[in-house]
LUMVEXMI-362814 format. One record per residue (C-alpha): residue in three letters; x, y, z; residue number from 1. Coordinates in pm, whole numbers, m for minus. Layout:
! LUMVEXMI-362814
SITE  resn      c1      c2      c3  resi
SITE   ala       X       Y       Z   NUM
...
This chain:
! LUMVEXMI-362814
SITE  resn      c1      c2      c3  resi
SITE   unk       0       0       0     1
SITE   unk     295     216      70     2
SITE   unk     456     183    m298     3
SITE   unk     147     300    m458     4
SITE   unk     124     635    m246     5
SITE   unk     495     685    m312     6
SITE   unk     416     632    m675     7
SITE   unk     155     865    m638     8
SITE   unk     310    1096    m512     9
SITE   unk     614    1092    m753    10
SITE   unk     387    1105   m1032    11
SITE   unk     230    1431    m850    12
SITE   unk     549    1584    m832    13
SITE   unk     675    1499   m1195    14
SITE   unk     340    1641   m1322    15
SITE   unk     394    1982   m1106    16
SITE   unk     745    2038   m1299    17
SITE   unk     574    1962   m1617    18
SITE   unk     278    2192   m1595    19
SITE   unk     493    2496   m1464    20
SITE   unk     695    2490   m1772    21
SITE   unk     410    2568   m1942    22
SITE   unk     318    2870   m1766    23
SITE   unk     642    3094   m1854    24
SITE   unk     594    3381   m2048    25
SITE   unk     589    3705   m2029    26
SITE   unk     410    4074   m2201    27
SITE   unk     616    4367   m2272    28
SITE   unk     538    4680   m2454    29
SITE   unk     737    4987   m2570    30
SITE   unk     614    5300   m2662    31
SITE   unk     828    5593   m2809    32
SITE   unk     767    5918   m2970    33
SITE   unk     954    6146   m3179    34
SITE   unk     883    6546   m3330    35
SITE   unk     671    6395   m3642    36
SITE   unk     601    6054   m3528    37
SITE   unk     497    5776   m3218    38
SITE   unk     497    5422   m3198    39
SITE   unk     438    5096   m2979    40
SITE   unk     530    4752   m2949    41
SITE   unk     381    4486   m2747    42
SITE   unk     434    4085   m2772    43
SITE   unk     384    3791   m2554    44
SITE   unk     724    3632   m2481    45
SITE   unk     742    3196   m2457    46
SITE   unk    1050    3107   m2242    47
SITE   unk    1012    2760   m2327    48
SITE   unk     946    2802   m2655    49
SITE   unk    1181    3069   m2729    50
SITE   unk     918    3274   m2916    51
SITE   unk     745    3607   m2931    52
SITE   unk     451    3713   m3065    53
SITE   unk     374    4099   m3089    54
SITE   unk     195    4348   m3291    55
SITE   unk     376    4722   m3369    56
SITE   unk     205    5044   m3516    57
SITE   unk     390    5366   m3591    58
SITE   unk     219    5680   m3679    59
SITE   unk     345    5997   m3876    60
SITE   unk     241    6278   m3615    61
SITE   unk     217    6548   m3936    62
SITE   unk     m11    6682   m4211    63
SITE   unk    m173    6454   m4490    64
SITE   unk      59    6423   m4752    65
SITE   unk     m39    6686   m5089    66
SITE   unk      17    6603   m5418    67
C-alpha cells in the first residue's frame, strides 16, 4: 500500500514540474515618440518556446501628404 502512495506521489510531483513549464511567459510593450512621429510595441514572450509574438504600429504625427 505504501509503494502505490509513493508512486503517487512521484507522479504528483513529476506532473507539477511539467505543468509549470508551461506557464512561462511574459508581455512587454514599448512605446516611443519622436517630433513627427509615435509608436508601440507589445508581444507575448514563450520562455520555453523561445518565441514572441507581438503586434507594432507607428504613426506619422504630421499633415496629410499633398500632391
Amino acid at each position: 500500500m505504501k509503494t502505490g502512495r509513493a508512486k503517487a506521489g512521484l507522479l504528483l510531483a513529476a506532473a507539477a514540474v511539467l505543468l509549470s513549464g508551461c506557464g512561462e511567459s511574459q508581455t512587454i510593450r514599448y512605446q516611443g515618440s519622436g517630433g513627427s512621429w509615435e509608436g508601440s510595441y507589445q508581444a507575448d514572450l514563450v520562455k520555453s518556446k523561445k518565441s514572441q509574438l507581438g503586434t507594432y504600429s507607428f504613426r506619422y504625427k504630421g499633415d496629410a501628404r499633398k500632391d
